[in-house]
C-alpha positions as CSV (number, residue, x, y, z in Angstrom):
1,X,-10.0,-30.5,11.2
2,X,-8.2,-33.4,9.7
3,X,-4.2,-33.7,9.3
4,X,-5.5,-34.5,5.4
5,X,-7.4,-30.7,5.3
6,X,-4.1,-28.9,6.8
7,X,-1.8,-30.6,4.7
8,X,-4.4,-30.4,1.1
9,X,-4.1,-26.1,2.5
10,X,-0.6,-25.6,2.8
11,X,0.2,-27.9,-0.5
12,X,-2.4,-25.7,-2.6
13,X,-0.8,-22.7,-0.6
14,X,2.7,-23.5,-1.6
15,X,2.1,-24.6,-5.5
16,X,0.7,-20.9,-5.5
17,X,3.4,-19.8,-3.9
18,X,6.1,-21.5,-6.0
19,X,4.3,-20.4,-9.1
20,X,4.8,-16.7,-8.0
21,X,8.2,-17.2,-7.3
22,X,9.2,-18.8,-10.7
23,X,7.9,-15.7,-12.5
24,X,8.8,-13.1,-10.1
25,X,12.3,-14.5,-9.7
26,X,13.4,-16.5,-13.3
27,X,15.5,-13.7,-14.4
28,X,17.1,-12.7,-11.2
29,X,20.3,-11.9,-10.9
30,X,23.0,-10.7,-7.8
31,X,21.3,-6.9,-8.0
32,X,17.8,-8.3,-8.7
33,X,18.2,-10.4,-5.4
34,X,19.8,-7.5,-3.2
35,X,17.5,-4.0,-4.5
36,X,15.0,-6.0,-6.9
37,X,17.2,-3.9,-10.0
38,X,15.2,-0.6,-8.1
39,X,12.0,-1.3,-10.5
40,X,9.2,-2.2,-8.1
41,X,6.1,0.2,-8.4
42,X,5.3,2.0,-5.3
43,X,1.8,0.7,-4.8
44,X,3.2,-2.9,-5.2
45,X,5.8,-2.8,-2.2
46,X,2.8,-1.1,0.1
47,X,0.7,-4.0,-0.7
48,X,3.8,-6.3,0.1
49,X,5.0,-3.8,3.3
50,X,1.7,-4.4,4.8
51,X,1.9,-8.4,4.9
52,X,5.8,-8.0,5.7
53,X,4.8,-6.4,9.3
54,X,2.5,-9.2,10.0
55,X,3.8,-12.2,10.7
56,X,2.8,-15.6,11.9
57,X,3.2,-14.3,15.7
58,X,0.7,-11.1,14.8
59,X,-2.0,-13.9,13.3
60,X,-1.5,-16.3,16.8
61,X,-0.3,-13.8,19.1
62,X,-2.3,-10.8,18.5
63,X,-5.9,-12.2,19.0
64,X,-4.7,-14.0,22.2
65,X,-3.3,-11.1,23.9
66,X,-6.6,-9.2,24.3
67,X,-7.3,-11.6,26.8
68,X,-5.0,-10.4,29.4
69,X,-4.1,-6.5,27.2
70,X,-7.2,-5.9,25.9
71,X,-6.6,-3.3,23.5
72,X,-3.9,-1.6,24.7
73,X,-1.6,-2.6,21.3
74,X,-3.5,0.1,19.6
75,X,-1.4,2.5,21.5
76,X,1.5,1.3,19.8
77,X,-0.2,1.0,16.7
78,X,-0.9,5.0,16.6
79,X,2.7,5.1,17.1
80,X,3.6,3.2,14.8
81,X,2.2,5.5,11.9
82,X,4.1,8.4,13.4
83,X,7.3,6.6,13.0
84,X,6.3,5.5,9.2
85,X,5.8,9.6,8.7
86,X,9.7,9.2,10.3
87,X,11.0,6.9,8.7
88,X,9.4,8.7,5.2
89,X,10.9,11.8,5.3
90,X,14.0,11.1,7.2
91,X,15.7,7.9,6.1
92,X,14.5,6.9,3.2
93,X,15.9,10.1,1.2
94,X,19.0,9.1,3.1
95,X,19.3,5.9,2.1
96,X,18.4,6.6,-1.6
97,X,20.8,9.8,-1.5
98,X,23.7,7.5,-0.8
99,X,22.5,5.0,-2.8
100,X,22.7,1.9,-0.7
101,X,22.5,-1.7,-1.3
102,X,22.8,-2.6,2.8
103,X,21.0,0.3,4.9
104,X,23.9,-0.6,7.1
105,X,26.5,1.1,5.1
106,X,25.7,4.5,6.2
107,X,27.5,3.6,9.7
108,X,30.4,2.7,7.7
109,X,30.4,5.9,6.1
110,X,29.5,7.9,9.0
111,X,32.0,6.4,11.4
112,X,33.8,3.5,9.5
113,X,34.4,0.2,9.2
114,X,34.2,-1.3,12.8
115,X,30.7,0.6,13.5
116,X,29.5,-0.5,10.0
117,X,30.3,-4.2,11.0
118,X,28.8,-3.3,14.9
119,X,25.3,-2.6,13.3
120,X,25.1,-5.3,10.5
121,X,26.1,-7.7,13.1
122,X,23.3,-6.7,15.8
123,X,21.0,-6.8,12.8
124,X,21.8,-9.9,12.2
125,X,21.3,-11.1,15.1
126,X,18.0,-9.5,16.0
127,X,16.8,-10.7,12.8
128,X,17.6,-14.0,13.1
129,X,16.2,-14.2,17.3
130,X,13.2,-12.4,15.5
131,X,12.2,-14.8,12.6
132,X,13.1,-17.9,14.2
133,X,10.4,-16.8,16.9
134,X,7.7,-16.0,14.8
135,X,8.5,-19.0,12.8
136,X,8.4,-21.0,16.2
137,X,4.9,-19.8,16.8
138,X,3.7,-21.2,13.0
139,X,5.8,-24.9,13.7
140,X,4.3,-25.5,17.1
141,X,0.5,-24.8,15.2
142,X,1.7,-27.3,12.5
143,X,2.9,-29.8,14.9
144,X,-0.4,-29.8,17.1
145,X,-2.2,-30.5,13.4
146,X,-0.7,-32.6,11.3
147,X,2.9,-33.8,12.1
148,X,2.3,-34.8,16.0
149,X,-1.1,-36.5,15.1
150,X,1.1,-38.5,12.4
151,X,3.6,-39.2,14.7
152,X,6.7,-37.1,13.2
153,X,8.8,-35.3,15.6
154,X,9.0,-32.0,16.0
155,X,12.9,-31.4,14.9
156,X,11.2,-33.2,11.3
157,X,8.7,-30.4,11.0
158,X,11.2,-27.7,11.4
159,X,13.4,-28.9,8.9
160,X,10.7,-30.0,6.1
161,X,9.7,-26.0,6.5
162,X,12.4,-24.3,6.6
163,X,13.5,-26.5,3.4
164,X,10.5,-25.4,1.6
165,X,11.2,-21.6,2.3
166,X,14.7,-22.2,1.1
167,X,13.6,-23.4,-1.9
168,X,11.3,-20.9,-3.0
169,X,13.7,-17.8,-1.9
170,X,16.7,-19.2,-3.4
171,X,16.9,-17.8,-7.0
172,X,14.9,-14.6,-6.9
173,X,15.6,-12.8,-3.8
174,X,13.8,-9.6,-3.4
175,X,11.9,-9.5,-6.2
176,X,10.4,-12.6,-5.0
177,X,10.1,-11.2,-1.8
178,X,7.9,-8.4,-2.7
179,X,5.2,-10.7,-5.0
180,X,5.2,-13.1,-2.5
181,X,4.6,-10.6,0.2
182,X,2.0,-9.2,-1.2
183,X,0.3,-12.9,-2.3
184,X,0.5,-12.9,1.9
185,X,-1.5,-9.9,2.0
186,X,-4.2,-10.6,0.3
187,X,-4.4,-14.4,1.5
188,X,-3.9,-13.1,5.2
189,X,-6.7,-9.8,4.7
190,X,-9.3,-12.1,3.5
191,X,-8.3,-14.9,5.9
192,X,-8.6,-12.6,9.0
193,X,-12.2,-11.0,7.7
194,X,-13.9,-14.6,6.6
195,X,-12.6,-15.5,10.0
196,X,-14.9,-12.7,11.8
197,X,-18.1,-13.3,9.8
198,X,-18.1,-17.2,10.5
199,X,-17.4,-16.8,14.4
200,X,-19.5,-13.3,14.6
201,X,-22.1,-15.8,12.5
202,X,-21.7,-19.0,15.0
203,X,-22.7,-16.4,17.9
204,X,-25.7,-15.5,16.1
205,X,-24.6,-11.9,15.6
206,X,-25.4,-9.8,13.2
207,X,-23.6,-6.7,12.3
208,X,-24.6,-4.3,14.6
209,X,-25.2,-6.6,17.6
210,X,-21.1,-7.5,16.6
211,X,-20.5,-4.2,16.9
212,X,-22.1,-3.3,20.1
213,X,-21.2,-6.5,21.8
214,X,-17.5,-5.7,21.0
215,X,-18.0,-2.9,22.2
216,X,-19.2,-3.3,25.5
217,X,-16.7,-6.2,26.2
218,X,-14.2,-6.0,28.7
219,X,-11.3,-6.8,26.2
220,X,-11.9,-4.0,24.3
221,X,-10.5,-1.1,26.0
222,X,-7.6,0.5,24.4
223,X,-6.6,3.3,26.2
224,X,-5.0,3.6,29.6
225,X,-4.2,6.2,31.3
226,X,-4.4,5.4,34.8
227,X,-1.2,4.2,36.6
228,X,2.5,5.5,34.6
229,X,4.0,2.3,36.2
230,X,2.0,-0.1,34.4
231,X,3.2,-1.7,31.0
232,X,-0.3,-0.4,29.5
233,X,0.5,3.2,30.1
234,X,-0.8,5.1,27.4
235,X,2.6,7.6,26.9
236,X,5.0,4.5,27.3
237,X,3.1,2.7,24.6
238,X,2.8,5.5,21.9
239,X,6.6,6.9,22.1
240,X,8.0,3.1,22.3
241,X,5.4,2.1,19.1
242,X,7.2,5.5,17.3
243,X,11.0,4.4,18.2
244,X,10.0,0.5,17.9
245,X,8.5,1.0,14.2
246,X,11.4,3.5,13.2
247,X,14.3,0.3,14.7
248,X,12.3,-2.7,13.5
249,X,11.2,-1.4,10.2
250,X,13.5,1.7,9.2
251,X,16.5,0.3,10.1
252,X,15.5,-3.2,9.8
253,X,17.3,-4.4,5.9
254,X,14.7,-7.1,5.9
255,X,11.6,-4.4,6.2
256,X,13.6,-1.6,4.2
257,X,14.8,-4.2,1.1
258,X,11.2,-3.5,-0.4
259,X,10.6,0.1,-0.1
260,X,14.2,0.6,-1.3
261,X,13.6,-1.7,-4.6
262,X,11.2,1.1,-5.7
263,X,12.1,3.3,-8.8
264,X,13.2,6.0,-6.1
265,X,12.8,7.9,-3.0
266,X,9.6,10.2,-3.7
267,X,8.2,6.4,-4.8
268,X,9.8,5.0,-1.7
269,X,8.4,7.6,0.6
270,X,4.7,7.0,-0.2
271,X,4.7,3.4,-0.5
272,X,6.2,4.2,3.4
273,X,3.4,6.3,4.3
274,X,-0.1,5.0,3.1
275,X,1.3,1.1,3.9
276,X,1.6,2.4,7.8
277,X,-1.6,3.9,7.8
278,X,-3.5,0.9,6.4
279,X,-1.4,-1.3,8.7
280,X,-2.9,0.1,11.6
281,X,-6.8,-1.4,9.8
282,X,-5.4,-4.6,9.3
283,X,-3.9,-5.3,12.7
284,X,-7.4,-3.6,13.8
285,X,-8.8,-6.7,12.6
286,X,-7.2,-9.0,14.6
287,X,-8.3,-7.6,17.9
288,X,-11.4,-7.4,16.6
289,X,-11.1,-11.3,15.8
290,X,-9.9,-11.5,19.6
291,X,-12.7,-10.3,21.2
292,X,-14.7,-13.0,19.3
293,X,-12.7,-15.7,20.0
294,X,-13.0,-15.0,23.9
295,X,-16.9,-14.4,23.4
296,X,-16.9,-17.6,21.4
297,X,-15.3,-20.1,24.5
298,X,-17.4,-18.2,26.9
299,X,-20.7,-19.0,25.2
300,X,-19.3,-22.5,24.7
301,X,-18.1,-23.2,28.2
302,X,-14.4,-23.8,27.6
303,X,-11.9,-22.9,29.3
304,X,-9.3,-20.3,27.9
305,X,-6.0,-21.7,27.5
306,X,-3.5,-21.1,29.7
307,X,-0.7,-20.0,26.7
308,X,-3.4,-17.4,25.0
309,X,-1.2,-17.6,21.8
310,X,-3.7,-21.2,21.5
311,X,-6.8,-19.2,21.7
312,X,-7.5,-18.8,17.7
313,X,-6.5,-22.7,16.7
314,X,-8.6,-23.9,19.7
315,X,-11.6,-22.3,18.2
316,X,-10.6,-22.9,14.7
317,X,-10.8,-26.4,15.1
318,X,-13.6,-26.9,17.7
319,X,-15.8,-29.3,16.3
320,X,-18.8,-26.5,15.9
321,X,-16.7,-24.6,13.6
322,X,-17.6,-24.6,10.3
323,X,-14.6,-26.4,8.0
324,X,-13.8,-23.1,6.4
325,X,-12.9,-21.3,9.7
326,X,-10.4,-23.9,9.8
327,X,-9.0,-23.7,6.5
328,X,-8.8,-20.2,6.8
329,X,-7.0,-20.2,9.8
330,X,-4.1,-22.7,8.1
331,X,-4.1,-19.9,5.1
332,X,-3.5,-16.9,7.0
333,X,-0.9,-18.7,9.1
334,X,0.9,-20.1,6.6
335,X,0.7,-17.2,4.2
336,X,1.9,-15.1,7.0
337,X,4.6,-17.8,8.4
338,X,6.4,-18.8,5.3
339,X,6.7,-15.5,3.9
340,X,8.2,-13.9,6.7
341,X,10.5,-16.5,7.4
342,X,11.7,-16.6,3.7
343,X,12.2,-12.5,3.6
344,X,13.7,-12.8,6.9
345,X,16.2,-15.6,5.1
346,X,16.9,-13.0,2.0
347,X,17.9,-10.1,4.1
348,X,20.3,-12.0,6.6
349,X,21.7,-13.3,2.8
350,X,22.2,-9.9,1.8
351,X,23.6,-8.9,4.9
352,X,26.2,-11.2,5.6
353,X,27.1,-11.4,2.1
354,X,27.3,-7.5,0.9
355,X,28.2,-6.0,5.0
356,X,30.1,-9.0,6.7
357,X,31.8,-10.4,3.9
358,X,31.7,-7.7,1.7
359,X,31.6,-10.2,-1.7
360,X,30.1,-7.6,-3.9
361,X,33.2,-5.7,-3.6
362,X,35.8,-8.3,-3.9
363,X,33.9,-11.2,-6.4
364,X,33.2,-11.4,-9.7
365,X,29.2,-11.9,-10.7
366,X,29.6,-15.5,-10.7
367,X,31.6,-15.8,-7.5
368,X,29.3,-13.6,-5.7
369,X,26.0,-15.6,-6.6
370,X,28.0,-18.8,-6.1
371,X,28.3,-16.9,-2.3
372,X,25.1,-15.8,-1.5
373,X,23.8,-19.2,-2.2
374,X,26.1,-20.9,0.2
375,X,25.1,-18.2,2.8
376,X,21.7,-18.5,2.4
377,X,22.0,-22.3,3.2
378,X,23.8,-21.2,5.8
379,X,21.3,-19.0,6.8
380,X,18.2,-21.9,6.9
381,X,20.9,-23.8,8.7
382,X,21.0,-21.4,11.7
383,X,17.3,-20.3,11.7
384,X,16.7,-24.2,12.2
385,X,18.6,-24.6,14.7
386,X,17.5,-21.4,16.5
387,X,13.9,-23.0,16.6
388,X,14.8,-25.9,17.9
389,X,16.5,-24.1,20.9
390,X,13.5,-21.4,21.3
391,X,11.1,-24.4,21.6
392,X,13.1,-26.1,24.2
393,X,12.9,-22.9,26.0
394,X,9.8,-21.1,25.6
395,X,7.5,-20.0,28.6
396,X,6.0,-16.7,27.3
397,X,3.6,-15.8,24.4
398,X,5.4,-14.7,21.3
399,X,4.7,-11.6,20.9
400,X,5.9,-10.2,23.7
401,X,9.6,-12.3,23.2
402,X,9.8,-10.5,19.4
403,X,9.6,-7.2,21.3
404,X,11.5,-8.1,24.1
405,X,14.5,-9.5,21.3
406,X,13.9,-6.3,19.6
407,X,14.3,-3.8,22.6
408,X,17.9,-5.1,23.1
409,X,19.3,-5.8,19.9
410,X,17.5,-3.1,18.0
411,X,18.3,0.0,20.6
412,X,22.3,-0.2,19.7
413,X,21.1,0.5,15.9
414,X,18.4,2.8,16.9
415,X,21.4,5.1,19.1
416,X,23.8,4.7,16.1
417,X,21.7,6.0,13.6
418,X,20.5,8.8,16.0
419,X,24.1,9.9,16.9
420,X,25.3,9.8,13.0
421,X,22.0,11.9,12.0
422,X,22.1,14.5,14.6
423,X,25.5,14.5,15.9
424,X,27.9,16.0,14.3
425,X,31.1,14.7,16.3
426,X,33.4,11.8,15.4
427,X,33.9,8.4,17.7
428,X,37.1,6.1,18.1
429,X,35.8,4.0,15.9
430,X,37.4,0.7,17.2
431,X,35.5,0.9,20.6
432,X,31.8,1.1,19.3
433,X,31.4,-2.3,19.5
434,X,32.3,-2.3,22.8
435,X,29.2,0.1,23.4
436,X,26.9,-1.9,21.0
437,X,27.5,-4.8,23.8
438,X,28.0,-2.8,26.6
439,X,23.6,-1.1,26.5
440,X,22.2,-3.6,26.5
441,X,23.6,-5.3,29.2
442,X,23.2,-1.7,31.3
443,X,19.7,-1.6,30.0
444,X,19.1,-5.0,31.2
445,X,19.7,-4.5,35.2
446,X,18.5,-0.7,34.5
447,X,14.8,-2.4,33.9
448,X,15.5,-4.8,36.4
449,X,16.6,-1.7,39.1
450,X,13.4,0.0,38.3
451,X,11.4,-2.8,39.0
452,X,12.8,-3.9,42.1
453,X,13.4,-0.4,43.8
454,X,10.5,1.5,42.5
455,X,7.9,-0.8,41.1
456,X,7.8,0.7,37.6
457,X,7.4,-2.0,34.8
458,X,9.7,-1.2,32.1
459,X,8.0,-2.2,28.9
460,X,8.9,-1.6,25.4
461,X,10.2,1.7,26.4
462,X,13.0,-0.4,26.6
463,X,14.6,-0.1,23.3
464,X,14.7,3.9,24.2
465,X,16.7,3.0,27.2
466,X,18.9,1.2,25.2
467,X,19.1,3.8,22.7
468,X,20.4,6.1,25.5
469,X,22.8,4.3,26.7
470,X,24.4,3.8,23.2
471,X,24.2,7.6,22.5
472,X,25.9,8.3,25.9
473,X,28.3,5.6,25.0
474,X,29.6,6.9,21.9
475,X,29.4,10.5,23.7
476,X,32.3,9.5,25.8
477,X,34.4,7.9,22.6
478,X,34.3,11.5,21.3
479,X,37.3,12.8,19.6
480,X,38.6,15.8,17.4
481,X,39.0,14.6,13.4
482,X,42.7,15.7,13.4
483,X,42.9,13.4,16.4
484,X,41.0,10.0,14.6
């Protein structure tokens, strides 16, 4: 596949892409950008939550990982619908009943001002870790195609990318989000499936033999049950997918900005519900698409890469491939990249703008959308530079670095929100930050304690540990309300 194909794909990608933005976003204004003016219809945001949880490291990542997981991520894919049903009927009529722009607000509410600030700030942070990773994954692809075969540095790609994302985010905010999102859907659904005909087609399969091959292939087992200790335990898997989806998607203001731009919460809930249970298909697919890619090398003779996140562009553009598994394979990742990356850049505008700086409460319309643009250059700024420092850094596949990102910085929020919900008590207020820091640095030699002393591999059961901790945390910074 030619540096020509890639770049005709992503410049027939992006004039669809711009197109849907100008129409979705021409009348914009501050609210449309934050909530998208409340107005979306519920079977609308589903389409775009769906494409919103799969990113640019789901398309690379996932595929690759059956080689040395098998399976096992449908584990916390079954948890993952449990914490939808969660995140339905417990936050989201929260959220709607106090009527927030920031998700974050309720901390300010519940405890005040220096916990509201403790949670916006670890979501921003997560977020940004988060995005800039999965936008590492998509760079790296697009360096290896067309910029390093043309001879343009990497630090070049970045920048030319994260220019174009800026571009097409900058006037209509959410409501682009949500169009575009679920223009990423659809590209990323047929993508994914054309992928697994051409491949299952290459082998000679048809769809039964497909079937029962997969089947009967060793990186098809999902469920293990075995050994507690082990990363691929069944229980750790399920309750960390339910806790993980409820952190990275409830309280996550990127994820929540679409289901809370619908009309309102009965909307909100099912638009939560059904897009969790069809996410579970979708990602489905791309194991499925694993399997193939390893049958594929081993019928072929080559080797499997040593970095497995390489395994679906090294078939993609083998030279027996038929162009279209190529072109495919630039659409989904692009579809899945860019969109991703620019509602990653929207909620961290909305974010800094409405919880850090709190411009919608001092500003005038015109100074506040004077602001959020200046933030959300700043914003492309940082994720740029983030990139650049990930790629200088970088030893492990993707995936497992967005969860590992997300078990530290998300279990503060996770423990906040748990203790505001189902606590009753107040906090000193001033010293939750001191907490927010304090987990994950406890949760940190915790994992490494329980590896060293009693060989138990502390996976993404993680971010409960760090949930824990904050809980216990704030536990200890109890104190009477005549006393606050």
């Amino acid at each position: 596949m030619t540096p020509l194909v890639v770049l005709a794909t992503i410049a027939g990608y992006f004039i669809l892409l711009f197109a849907v933005s100008y129409f979705a976003g021409r009348k914009s204004d501050n609210a449309g950008f934050f909530t998208g003016n409340r107005s979306a219809p519920w079977a609308l945001a589903t389409l775009a939550m769906i494409g919103a949880a799969i990113s640019g490291v789901t398309f690379i990542s996932v595929p690759g990982m059956v080689v040395t997981k098998s399976y096992s991520y449908v584990q916390m894919m079954l948890g993952f619908i449990v914490g939808y049903f969660v995140i339905a009927y417990l936050l989201v009529p929260l959220f709607y009943r106090r009527n927030l722009i920031s998700i974050y607000g309720y901390l300010g509410q519940r405890f005040g001002a220096q916990t509201y600030k403790s949670g916006a700030w670890l979501f921003f942070v997560s977020k940004m870790l988060g995005a800039a990773v999965r936008f590492y994954v998509v760079c790296v692809v697009l360096q290896a195609l067309v910029f390093g075969p043309l001879g343009i540095p990497f630090a070049i790609n970045v920048v030319l990318t994260i220019l174009l994302i800026w571009l097409y985010t900058m006037q209509g905010g959410v409501k682009t989000v949500i169009w575009t999102d679920s223009l990423k859907t659809i590209c990323l659904v047929t993508s994914v499936v054309l992928c697994i005909v051409c491949i299952a087609g290459n082998l000679g399969l048809s769809f039964g033999e497909m079937v029962s091959r997969i089947g009967d292939h060793y990186t098809s087992r999902a469920f293990f049950f075995d050994n507690p200790k082990e990363g691929t335990y069944f229980w750790k898997q399920f309750l960390a997918g339910v806790f993980m989806v409820v952190a990275m998607t409830g309280l996550d203001q990127d994820m929540m900005q679409r289901t809370l731009a619908c009309r309102d919460y009965k909307a909100s809930m099912k638009n939560m519900m059904v897009s969790g249970v069809l996410q579970f298909f979708v990602v489905g697919l791309f194991l499925i698409l694993g399997t193939l890619l390893v049958m594929y090398v081993e019928s072929a003779g080559i080797a499997i890469p040593e970095k497995t996140d390489e395994l679906f562009g090294l078939v993609a553009s083998d030279a027996t491939m038929p162009i279209v598994v190529g072109i495919m394979f630039i659409l989904g990742l692009i579809s899945a990249a860019y969109s991703a990356a620019g509602s990653a850049l929207t909620s961290l505008t909305t974010s800094f703008t409405v919880d850090i700086l709190k411009a919608h409460e001092r500003q005038d319309e015109e100074k506040l959308t004077r602001t959020r643009k200046l933030v959300h250059v700043g914003m492309s700024v940082i994720m740029g530079i983030v990139i650049l420092i990930f790629y200088a850094i970088s030893n492990e596949d993707a995936i497992s670095a967005v969860y590992k990102i997300a078990s530290y910085t998300y279990g503060p929020i996770l423990g906040l929100f748990v203790f505001g919900m189902f606590c009753g008590i107040n906090v000193r207020d001033r010293w939750v930050p001191v907490v927010c820091v304090a987990a994950p640095v406890v949760s940190y030699f915790t994992q490494w304690a329980l590896l060293e002393w009693c060989q138990y591999t502390v996976s993404h059961e993680l971010i409960l540990i760090n949930a824990a901790y904050t809980i216990v945390g704030l536990l200890i910074l109890y104190v009477n309300k005549s006393d606050k």
